[in-house]
N, C-alpha and C positions, 0 to 999 in steps of 0.2 A: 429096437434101435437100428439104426443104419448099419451097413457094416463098418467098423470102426475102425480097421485095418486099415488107417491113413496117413499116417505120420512116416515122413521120413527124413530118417534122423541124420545129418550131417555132424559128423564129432570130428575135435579135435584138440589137442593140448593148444591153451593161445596161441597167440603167433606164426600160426602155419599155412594161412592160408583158407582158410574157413569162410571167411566174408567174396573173395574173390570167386570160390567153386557156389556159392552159393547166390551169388549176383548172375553166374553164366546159365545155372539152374533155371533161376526165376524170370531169364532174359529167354530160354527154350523153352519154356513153356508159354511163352508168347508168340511163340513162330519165330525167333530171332529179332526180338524189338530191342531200343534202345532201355537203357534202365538209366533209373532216377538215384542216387549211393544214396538220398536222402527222401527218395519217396515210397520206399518200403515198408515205413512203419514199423508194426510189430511182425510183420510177417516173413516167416522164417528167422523167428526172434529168437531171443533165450528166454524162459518161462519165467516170469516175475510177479510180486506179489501184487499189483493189478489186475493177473487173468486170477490168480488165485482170490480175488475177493468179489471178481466178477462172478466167475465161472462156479465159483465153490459156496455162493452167496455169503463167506465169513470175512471177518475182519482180518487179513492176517499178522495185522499191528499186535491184536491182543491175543494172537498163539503164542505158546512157548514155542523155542526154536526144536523140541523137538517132537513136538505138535505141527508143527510146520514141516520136518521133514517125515513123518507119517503123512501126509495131505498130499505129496506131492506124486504117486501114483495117480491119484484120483484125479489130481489135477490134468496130469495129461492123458488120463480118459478122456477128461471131459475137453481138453483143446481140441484130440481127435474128432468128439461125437458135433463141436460146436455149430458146426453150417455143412454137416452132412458128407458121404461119399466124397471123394475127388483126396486128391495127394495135395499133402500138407507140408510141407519141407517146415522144419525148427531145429534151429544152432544149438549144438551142445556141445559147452566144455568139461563137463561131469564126468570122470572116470566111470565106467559102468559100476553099478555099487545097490543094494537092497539097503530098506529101512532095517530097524532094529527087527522089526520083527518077520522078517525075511519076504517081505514082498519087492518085487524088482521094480524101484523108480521108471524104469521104461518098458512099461506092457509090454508083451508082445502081443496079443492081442490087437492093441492098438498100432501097429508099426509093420508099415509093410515091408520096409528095410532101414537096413543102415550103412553109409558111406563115414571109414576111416580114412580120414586125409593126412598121413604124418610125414612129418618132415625132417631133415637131419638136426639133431638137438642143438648139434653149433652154429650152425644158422638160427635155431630159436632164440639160444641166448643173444646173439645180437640183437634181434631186433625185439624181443622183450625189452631189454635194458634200453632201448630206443624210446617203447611203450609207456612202460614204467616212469620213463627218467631216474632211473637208477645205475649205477656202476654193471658192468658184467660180472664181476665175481659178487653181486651182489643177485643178479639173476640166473648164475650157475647156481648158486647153495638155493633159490628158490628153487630151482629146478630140482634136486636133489630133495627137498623136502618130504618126507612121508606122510604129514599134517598136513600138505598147503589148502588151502582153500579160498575161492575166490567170491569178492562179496559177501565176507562173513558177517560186516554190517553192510546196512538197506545202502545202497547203491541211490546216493539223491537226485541222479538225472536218469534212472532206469530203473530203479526201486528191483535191481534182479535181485531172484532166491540164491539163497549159498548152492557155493557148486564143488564139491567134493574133488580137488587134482589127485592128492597124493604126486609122488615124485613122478618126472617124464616118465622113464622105463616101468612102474606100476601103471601110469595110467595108458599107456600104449598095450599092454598086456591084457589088464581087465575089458577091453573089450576085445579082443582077438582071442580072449577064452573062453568067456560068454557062447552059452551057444541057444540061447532065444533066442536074439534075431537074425535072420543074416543077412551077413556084412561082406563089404567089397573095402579091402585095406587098398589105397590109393596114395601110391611117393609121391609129395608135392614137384619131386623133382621131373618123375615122369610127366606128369599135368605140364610144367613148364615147358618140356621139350617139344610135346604132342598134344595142348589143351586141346585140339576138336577130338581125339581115340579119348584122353581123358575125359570128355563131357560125356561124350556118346558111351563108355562103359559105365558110367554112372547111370546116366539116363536108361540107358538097359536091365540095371541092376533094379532101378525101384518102378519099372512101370513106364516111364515116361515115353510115351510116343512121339517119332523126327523123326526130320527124315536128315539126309546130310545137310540138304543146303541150310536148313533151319541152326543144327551144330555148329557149320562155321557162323551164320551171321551173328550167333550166338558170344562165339570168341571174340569174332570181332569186336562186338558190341559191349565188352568187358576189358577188354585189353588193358593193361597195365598204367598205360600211358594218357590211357581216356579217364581212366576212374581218380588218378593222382591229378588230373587236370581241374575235374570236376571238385574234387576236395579243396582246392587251391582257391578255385572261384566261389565254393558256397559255404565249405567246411564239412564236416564230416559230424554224423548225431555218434556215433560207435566209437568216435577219437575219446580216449582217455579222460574226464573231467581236469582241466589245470595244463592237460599236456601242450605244450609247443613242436611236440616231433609229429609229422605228418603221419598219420594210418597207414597210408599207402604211400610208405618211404621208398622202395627199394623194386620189389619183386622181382630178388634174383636167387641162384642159387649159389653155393662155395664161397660166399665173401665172406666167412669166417677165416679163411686160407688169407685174405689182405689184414682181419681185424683183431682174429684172436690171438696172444702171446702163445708159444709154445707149450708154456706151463700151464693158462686155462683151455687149453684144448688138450693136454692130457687129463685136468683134472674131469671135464665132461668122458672122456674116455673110462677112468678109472670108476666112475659114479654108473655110465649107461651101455658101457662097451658089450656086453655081453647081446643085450636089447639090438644097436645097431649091426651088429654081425647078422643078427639074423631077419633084419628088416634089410640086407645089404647095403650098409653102408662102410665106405671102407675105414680099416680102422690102424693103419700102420702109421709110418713116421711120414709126418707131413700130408694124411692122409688118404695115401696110396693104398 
């Protein structure tokens, strides 16, 4: 078989930023072309139970669910080996995590890296709760969660496999402890300040050949303001099933500092504080 060291894996807890590093990805490795938010397809998707009944020739309707997460190593063997040599980008929001019987859901073998994108968790909670449509202390206790999991049933407009969170601070850990693949941890905040040093570190980190000018036409060509534009005029496949809040609401950083009460910005403190100290974020009164 080809070599199968293809995949690279873009992670992160929702809401952080994931869709946007991975649209600027997929726009450099066109030379700096424009992108389609809706002509992507599955590519640099999240893995669902269509490649797994393609790729694995089963039914994954009639696995037990943990028949189903035994399959999915092999699944992403087999995304890697599908159309040969060349880098693969696929979204994941999966804490790093092994089957029951200790084989690692993401080869290494397969994966010639991995980019951690995270972000400050009060910023997530807003715009989760935006996602969702749900309250913010409704999306802080998910975040907190050591069960969570996403798509625990079949997702009817993506049919995606469950995806194992566990709480923000767990799942920010399990993959900056992991030491199969390696990874390049990336503050969404940094990306915002510097997206062309953001692109080009990334693109660095998994292979990807640019030169600069292809990086900036890159950012360009994702910018904030272009992708929310586009959303507006065609919709968006990735928006929430039911939701009325835009995917690409916002893309700012600290507007937790206008949105969150004092009390749910201690209580993300008290739940992840130890986590964002050492991811630097600050953690005093008012967020100093």
């Amino acid at each position: 078989m080809a070599d199968a060291a293809t995949i690279g894996w873009i992670i992160s807890y929702p809401k952080s930023g994931n869709t946007w590093l991975r649209l600027m990805l997929l726009s450099l490795m066109q030379g700096g072309a424009a992108v389609d938010i809706n002509g992507i397809g599955n590519e640099a998707g999240l893995a669902n139970h269509v490649e797994m009944d393609e790729l694995l020739v089963v039914e994954s309707s009639e696995l037990f669910p943990n028949e189903q997460v035994a399959a999915q190593p092999d699944l992403n063997m087999a995304i890697a080996a599908e159309t040969g040599p060349g880098l693969k980008l696929r979204k994941v929001h999966d804490r790093y995590w092994r089957t029951p019987e200790g084989v690692a859901v993401f080869p290494a073998s397969a994966s010639r890296g991995a980019v951690y994108l995270v972000r400050d968790p009060r910023d997530v909670a807003i715009s989760l709760s935006h996602h969702r449509g749900i309250t913010v202390d409704s999306a802080i206790a998910a975040m907190a969660d050591p069960t969570a999991t996403l798509s625990e049933s079949i997702d009817r407009q993506r049919r995606q496999l469950a995806q194992p969170l566990g709480d923000w601070s767990s799942h920010v850990r399990s993959w900056m402890e992991q030491l199969d693949i390696p990874l390049l941890l990336l503050r969404y905040e940094d990306l915002l300040a510097d997206p062309t040093q953001g692109l080009r570190s990334v693109a660095g980190h998994l292979g990807i050949a640019h030169d600069a000018g292809a990086a900036q036409a890159a950012v360009d060509a994702t910018r904030f303001e272009g992708l929310r534009a586009q959303e507006q005029a065609h919709g968006f496949g990735e928006r929430k099933p039911g939701s009325t809040a835009p995917f690409f609401r916002e893309g700012s950083a600290g507007g937790w500092r206008r949105d969150l009460t004092s009390e749910q910005a201690a209580r993300i403190l008290m739940d992840h504080g130890e986590t964002m100290r050492q991811l630097g974020y600050a953690c005093g009164a008012n967020g100093t």
